[in-house]
TORMAR-314026 format. One record per residue (C-alpha): z, y, x. Coordinates in steps of 0.25 Angstrom, whole numbers. Layout:
REM residues N
pt z->Z y->Y x->X $
...
REM end
This chain:
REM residues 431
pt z->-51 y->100 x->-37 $
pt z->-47 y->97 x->-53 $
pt z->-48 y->83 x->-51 $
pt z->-38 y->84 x->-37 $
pt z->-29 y->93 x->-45 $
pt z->-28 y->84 x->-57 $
pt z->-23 y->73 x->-48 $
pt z->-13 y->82 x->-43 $
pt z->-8 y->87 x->-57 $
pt z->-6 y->71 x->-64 $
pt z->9 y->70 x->-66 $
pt z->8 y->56 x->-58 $
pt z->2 y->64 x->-46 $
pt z->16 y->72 x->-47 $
pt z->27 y->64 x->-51 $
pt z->22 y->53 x->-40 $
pt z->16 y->62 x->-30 $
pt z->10 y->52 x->-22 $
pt z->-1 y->58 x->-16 $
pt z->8 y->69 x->-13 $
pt z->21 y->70 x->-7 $
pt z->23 y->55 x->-6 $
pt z->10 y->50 x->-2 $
pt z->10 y->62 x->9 $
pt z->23 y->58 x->14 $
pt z->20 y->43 x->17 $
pt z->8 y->45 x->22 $
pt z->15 y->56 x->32 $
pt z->26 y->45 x->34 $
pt z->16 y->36 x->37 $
pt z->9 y->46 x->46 $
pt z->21 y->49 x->56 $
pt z->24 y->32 x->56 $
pt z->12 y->29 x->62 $
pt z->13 y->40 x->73 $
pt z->25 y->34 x->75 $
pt z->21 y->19 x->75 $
pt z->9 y->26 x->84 $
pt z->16 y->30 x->96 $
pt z->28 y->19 x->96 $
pt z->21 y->7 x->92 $
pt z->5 y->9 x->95 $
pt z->-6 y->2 x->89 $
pt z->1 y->-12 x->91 $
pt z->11 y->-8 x->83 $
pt z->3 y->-3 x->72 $
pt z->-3 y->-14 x->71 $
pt z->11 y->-22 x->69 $
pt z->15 y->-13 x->60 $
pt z->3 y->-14 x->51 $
pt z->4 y->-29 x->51 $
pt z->19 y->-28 x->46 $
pt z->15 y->-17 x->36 $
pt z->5 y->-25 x->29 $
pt z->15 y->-39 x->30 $
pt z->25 y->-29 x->22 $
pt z->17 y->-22 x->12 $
pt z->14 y->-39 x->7 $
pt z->27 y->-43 x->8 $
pt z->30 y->-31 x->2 $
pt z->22 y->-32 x->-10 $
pt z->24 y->-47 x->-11 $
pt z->39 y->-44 x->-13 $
pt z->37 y->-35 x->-24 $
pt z->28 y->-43 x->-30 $
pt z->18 y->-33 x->-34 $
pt z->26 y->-28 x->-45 $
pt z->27 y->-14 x->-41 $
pt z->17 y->-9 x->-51 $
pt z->21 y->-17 x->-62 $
pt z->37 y->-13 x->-62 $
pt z->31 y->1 x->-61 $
pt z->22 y->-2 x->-73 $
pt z->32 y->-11 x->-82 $
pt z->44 y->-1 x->-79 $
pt z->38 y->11 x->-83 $
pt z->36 y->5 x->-98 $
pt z->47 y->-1 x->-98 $
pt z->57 y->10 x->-95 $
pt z->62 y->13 x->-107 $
pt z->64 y->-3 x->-110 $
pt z->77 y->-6 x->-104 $
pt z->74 y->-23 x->-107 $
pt z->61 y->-22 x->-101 $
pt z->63 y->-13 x->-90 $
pt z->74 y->-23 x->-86 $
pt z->66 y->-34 x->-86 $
pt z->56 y->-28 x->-77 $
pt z->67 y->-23 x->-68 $
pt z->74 y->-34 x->-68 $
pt z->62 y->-45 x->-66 $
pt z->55 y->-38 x->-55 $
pt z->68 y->-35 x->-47 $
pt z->73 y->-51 x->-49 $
pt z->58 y->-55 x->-45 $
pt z->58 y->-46 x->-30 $
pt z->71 y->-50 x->-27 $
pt z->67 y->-65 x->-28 $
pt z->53 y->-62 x->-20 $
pt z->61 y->-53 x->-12 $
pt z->70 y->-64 x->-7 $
pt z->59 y->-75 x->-6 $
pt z->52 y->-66 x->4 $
pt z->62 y->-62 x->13 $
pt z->67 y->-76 x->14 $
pt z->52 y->-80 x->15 $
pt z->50 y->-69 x->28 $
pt z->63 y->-70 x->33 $
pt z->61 y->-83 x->38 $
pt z->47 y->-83 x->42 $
pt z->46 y->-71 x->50 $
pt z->42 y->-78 x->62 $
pt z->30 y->-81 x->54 $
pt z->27 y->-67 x->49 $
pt z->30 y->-62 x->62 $
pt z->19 y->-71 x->68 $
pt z->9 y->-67 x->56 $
pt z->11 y->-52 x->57 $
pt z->15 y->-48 x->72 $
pt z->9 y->-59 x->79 $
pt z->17 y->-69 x->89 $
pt z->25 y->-57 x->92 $
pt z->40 y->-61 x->87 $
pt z->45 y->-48 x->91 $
pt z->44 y->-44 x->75 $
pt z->51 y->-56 x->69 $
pt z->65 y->-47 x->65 $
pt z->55 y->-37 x->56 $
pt z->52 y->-49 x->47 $
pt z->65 y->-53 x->47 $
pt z->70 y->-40 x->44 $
pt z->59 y->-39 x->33 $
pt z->64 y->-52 x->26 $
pt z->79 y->-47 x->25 $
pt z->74 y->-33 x->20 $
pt z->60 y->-37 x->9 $
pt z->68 y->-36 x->-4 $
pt z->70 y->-22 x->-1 $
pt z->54 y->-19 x->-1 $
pt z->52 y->-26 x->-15 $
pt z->64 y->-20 x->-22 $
pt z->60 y->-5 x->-15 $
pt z->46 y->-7 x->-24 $
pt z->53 y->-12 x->-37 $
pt z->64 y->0 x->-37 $
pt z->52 y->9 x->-37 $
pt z->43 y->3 x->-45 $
pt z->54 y->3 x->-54 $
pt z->58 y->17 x->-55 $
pt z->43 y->22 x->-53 $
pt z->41 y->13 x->-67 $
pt z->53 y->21 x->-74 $
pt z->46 y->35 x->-68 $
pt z->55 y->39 x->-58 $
pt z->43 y->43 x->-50 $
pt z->51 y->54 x->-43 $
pt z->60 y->43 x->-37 $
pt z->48 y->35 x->-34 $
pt z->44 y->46 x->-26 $
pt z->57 y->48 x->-18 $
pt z->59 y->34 x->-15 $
pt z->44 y->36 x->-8 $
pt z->47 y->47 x->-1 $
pt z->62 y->45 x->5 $
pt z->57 y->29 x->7 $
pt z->46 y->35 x->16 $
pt z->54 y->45 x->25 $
pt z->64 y->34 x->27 $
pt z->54 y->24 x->31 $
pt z->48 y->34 x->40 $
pt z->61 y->37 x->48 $
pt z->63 y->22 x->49 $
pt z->51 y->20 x->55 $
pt z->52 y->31 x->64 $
pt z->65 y->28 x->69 $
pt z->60 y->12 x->72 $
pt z->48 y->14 x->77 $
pt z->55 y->24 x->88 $
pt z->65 y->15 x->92 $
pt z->57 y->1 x->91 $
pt z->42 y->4 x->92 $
pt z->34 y->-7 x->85 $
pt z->46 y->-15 x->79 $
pt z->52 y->-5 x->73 $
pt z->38 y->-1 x->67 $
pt z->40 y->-15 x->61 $
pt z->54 y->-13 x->58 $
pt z->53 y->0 x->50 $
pt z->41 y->-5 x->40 $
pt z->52 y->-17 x->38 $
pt z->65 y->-9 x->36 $
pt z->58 y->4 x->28 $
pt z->56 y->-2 x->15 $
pt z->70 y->-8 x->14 $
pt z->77 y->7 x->17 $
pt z->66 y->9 x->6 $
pt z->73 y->1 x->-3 $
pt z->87 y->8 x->-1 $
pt z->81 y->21 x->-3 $
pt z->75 y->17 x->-16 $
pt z->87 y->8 x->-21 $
pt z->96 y->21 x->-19 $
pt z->85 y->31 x->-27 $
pt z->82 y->20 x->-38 $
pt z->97 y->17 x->-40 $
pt z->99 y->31 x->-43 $
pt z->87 y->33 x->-52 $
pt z->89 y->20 x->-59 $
pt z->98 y->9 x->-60 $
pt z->89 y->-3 x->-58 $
pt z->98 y->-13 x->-55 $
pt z->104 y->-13 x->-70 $
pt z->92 y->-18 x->-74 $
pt z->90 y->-28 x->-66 $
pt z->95 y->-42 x->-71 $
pt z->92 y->-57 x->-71 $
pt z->93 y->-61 x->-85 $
pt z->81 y->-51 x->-89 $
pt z->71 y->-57 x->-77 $
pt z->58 y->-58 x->-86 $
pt z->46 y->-67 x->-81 $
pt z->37 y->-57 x->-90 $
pt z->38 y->-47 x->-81 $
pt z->33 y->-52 x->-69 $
pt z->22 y->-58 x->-77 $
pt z->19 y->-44 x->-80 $
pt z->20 y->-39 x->-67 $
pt z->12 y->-50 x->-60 $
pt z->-1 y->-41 x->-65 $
pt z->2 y->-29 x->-57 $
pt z->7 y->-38 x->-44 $
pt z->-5 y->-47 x->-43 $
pt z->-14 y->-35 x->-39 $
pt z->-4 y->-28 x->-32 $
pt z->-1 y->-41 x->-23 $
pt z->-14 y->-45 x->-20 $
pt z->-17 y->-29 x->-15 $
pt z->-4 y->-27 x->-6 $
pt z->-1 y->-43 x->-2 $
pt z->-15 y->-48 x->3 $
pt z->-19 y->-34 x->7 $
pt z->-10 y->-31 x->17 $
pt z->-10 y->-46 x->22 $
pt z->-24 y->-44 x->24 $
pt z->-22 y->-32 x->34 $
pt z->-12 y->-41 x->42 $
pt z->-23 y->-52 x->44 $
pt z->-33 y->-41 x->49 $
pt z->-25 y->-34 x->57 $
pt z->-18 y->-47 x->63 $
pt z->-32 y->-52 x->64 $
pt z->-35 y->-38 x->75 $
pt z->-23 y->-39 x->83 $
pt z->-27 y->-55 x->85 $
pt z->-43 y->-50 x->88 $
pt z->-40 y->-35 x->93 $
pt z->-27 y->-34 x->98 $
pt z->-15 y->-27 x->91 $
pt z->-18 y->-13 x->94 $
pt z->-31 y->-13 x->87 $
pt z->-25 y->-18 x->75 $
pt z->-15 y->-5 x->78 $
pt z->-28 y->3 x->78 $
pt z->-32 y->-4 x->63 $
pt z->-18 y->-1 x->57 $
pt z->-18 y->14 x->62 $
pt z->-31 y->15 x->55 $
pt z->-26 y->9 x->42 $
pt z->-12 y->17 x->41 $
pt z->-21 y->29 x->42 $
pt z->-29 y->23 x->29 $
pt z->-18 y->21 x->23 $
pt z->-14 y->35 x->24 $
pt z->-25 y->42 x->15 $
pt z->-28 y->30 x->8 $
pt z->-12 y->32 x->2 $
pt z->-19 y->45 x->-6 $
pt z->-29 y->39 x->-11 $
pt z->-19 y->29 x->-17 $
pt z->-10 y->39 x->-22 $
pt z->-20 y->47 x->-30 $
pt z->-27 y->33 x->-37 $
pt z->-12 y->29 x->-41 $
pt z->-9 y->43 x->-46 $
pt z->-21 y->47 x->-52 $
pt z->-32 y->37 x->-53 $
pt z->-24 y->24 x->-56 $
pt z->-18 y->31 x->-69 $
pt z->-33 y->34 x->-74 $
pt z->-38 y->22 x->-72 $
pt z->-28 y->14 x->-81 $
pt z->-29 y->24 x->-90 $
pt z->-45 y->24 x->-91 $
pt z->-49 y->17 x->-104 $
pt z->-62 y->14 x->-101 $
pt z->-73 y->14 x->-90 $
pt z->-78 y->29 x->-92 $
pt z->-64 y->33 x->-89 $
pt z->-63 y->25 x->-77 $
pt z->-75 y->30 x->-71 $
pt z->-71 y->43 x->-72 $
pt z->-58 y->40 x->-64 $
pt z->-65 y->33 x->-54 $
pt z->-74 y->45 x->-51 $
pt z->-64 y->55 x->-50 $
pt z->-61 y->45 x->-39 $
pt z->-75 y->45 x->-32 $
pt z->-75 y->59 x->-35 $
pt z->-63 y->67 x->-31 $
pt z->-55 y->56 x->-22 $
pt z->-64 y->50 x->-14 $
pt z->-73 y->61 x->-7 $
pt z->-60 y->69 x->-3 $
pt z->-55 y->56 x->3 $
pt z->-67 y->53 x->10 $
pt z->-68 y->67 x->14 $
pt z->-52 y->64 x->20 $
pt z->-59 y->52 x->28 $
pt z->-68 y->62 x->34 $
pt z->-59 y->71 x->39 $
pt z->-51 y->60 x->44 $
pt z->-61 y->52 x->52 $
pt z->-66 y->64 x->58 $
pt z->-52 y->67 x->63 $
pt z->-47 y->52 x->67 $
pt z->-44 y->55 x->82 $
pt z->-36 y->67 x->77 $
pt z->-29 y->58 x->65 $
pt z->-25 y->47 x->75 $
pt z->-18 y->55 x->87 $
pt z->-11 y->64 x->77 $
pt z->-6 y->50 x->68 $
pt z->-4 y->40 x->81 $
pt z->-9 y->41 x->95 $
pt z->-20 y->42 x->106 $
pt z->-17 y->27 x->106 $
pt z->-22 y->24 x->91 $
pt z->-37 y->33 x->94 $
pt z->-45 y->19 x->92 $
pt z->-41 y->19 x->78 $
pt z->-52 y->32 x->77 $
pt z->-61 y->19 x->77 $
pt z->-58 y->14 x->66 $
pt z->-58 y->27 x->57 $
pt z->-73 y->27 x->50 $
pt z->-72 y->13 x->45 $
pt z->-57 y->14 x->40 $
pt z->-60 y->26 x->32 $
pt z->-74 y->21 x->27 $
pt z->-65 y->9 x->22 $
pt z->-55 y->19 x->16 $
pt z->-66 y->25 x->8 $
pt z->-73 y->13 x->2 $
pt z->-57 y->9 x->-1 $
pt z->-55 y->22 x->-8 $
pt z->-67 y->21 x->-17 $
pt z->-63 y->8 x->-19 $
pt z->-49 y->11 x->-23 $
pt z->-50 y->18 x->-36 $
pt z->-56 y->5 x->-41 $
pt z->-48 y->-4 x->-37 $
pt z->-37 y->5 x->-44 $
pt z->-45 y->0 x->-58 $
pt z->-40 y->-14 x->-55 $
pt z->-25 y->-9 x->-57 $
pt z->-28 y->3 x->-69 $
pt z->-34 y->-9 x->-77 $
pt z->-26 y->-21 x->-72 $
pt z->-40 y->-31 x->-67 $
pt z->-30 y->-40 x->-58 $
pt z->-40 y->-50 x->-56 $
pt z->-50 y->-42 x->-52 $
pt z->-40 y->-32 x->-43 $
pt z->-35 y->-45 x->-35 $
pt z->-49 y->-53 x->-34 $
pt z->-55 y->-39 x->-28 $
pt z->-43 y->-36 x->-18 $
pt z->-44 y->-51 x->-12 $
pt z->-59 y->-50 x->-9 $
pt z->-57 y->-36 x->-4 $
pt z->-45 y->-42 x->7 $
pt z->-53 y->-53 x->10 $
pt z->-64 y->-45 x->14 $
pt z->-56 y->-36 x->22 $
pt z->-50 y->-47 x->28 $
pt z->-61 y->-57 x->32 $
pt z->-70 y->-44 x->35 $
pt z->-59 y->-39 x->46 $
pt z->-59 y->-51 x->52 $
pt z->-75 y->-53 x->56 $
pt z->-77 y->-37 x->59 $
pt z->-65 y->-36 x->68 $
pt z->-71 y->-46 x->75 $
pt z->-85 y->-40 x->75 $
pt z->-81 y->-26 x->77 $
pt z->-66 y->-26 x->83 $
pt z->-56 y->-16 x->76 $
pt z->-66 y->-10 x->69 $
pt z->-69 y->-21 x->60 $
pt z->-56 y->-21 x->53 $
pt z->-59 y->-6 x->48 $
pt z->-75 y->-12 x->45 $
pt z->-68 y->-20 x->36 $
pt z->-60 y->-11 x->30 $
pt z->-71 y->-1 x->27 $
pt z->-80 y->-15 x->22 $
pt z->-68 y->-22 x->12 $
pt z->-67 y->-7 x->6 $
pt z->-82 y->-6 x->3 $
pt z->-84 y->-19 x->-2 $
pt z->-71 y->-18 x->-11 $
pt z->-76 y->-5 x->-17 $
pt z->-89 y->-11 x->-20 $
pt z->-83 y->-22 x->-27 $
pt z->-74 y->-13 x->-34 $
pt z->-85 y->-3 x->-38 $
pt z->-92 y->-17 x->-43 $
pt z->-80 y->-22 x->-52 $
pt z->-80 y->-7 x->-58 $
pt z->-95 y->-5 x->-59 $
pt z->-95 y->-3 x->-74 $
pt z->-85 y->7 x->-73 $
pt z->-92 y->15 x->-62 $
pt z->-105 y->15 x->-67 $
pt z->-104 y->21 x->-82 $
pt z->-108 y->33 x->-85 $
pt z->-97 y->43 x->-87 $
pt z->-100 y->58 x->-88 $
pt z->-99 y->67 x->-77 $
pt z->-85 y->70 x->-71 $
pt z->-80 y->84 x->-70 $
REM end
């Protein structure tokens, strides 16, 4: 309980209170939208919505550029440097305007063709793309505003712009998903970032005049050299990630139908639920360590804190969950979602090898090992991907989560490999 307590009391825990109020609320948020997005739009529509999530998140992150981290990091120790501080401000703001505009224009006029690539021959879609292209620069320029102040400490705001961003999304959601089913599922991931960015445009403004520093003649090619370490890993992660989930889940609704690759995104949205604590508390409280720990004693001691205090409640959490699936399903969507129960025992197997694998993959980012952060997630998606393909044709639906639970296993061993020598010395006994 002292350990539980000690995460609780570290002032990041409180001034960000992620795995608190906010991580509560969106995972509540995300809770009554799929009861929603279960009874107006069924499994086929989940499915739809979970191709056009996953398009989003890329596009998403491409249009950032991955910089988030950085202009967090830069900003912070450059507040008080008003040259510097422009020069970031200005440089990053120019560059997603620039990438910004190239995408839209990019997506605008091939929306046919994503339509095609995402939703299948059904042109029933083509105005979300279009409406998508008109509205991207809003999602990059929603990041870098907060990025921006969360670099200059205004966590507070950070957390507001979360929280009243969330509610909004849920009413939109709510309101056009009721009056146009599936398209205005569709319609309300496009749109929800965009009201997004008003929100936090009105709550940065007030905060902090960021538009004076923004100007031309300070544009500095040294920044985004400096910032290209922080995007490279965060690119390959959140750009061939998600890609990878379309192809597999394109890929069932070619082989399986469309409803069971509904039955696959129910399952993963459930994941991604609990999986969002588990975040939370290695970004709060383990990430911070782990860049701190000056050598390997110390980072074997953070890492079985992990093993120790994190993992067997999770696992215990898992537990109680598997044994009350039925329940779980009829409460979060319907009687017509019960044969995603199927799919329970492998998903949550997967989600345990991925959590013991997740503390260190975090060493790649506490100690900056690019190379062997990208070279790791590559093979891990490859085998995810190629792996989904032969099982689900062995083993039907089931083999997407055999996968999932296989790629998680081999990734933690590889990982558990690449920091052997960290795990294997001897350290005293923890309290």
């Amino acid at each position: 309980m002292n350990f539980y307590r000690k995460i609780i009391k570290t002032n990041l825990f409180k001034i960000t209170s992620l795995n608190s109020l906010s991580v509560a609320l969106k995972i509540g948020i995300g809770l009554i939208t799929s009861k929603i997005l279960a009874i107006f739009v069924g499994p086929s529509g989940m499915a739809l919505v979970g191709n056009l999530r996953n398009f989003l998140t890329s596009i998403e992150n491409i249009s950032t550029l991955g910089f988030q981290n950085g202009i967090v990091k830069y900003t912070s120790e450059n507040e008080k440097t008003k040259i510097e501080l422009q020069k970031i401000v200005s440089t990053v703001f120019i560059s997603l305007l620039v990438v910004a505009l190239l995408l839209s224009g990019i997506l605008f006029f091939t929306a046919s063709y994503w339509n095609q690539n995402i939703f299948g021959s059904n042109t029933e879609y083509l105005t979300v793309f279009k409406v998508l292209a008109l509205v991207l620069p809003t999602y990059g320029f929603s990041i870098f505003f907060i990025a921006v102040i969360n670099g200059l400490g205004r966590f507070k705001k950070v957390i507001s712009i979360n929280i009243i961003g969330n509610i909004v999304g849920l009413l939109t959601s709510v309101f056009l998903i009721m009056q146009f089913k599936t398209t205005g599922a569709l319609m309300a991931i496009v749109i929800a970032p965009t009201l997004l960015f008003f929100i936090t445009l009105y709550l940065v403004q007030k905060e902090v005049q960021i538009f004076q520093f923004i100007k031309l003649d300070v544009f500095d090619f040294k920044v985004l050299k400096n910032l290209s370490a922080y995007s490279l890993m965060t690119l390959v992660s959140s750009v061939f990630g998600p890609f990878v989930f379309l192809a597999i889940r394109n890929n069932i609704i070619q082989d399986l139908g469309i409803e069971q690759a509904g039955y696959w995104e129910t399952m993963t949205r459930i994941s991604s639920y609990y999986l969002m604590f588990i975040s939370a508390i290695l970004s709060v409280y383990f990430l911070p360590k782990l860049s701190k720990a000056e050598n390997n004693l110390e980072t074997k001691k953070i890492f079985l804190q992990y093993y120790k205090y994190i993992l067997p409640v999770f696992v215990l959490a898992l537990v109680v969950l598997y044994i009350s699936r039925f329940f779980v399903i009829q409460l979060l969507f319907t009687k017509e979602f019960l044969p995603v129960t199927d799919l329970f025992f492998l998903q949550l197997l997967g989600d345990v090898f991925k959590v013991c694998a997740l503390i260190l993959g975090y060493q790649f980012f506490a100690k900056r090992k690019t190379l062997m952060f990208v070279l790791t997630e590559l093979f891990s998606l490859s085998i995810l991907y190629f792996s989904s393909l032969y099982f689900i044709k062995e083993f039907q639906i089931e083999g997407v989560v055999m996968a999932y639970a296989l790629n998680n296993l081999i990734y933690f061993i590889i990982l558990f490999l690449c920091f052997r020598s960290v795990l294997k010395k001897k350290t005293e006994e923890l309290s």
